[in-house]
Structures are given as structure tokens and as C-alpha cells.
C-alpha positions, 0 to 999 in steps of 0.5 A: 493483517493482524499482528503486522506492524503497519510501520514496516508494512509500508516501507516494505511495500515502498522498497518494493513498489517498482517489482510490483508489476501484475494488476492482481499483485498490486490491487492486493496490496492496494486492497491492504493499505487501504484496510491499514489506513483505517486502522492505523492511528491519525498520524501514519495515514499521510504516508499510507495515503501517499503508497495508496495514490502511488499504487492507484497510479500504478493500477491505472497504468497497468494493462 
């Protein structure tokens, strides 16, 4: 993750959220917000927090 900018990284991971369909794809994704909400400064990690619930929704309706 080093050099992306966390902004962008989340809006494409917004616009994309719905392509997102196989368990893997969307636990690497989940994997690296939640790398990126450690690291990204106190007022980004509300919208990073709302893409890590979407997507844990999303694992957890994933067979």
C-alpha cells in the first residue's frame, strides 16, 4: 500500500463495492482497509469504517 493515496483507494473501492462478489476478492480488500484505517489520519477513518462494515456485510452474506 505504500505510495497509494488512501483517498482514492476508498472511492474506488466504493464505486466497485457491488463487482465485488467472490469471498477472496472481497477478504483482500477487507484485508487492506483495514491495513489503511491504521494508518490513514483520525479523520478519514469514519468513511474507511463505514467500507470495512459494508464489506463485512457483504463476507458475511457470501457462501
Amino acid at each position: 500500500m505504500n505510495g497509494i493515496d488512501p483517498y482514492a483507494y476508498m472511492q474506488q473501492v466504493a464505486v466497485t463495492m457491488d463487482e465485488l462478489t467472490a469471498r477472496d476478492e472481497i477478504e483482500t480488500v477487507l484485508d487492506e482497509l483495514e491495513y489503511l484505517f491504521e494508518i490513514i489520519p483520525p479523520e478519514m477513518q469514519d468513511n474507511a469504517e463505514k467500507l470495512i462494515g459494508l464489506l463485512r456485510d457483504k463476507l458475511a452474506n457470501t457462501c
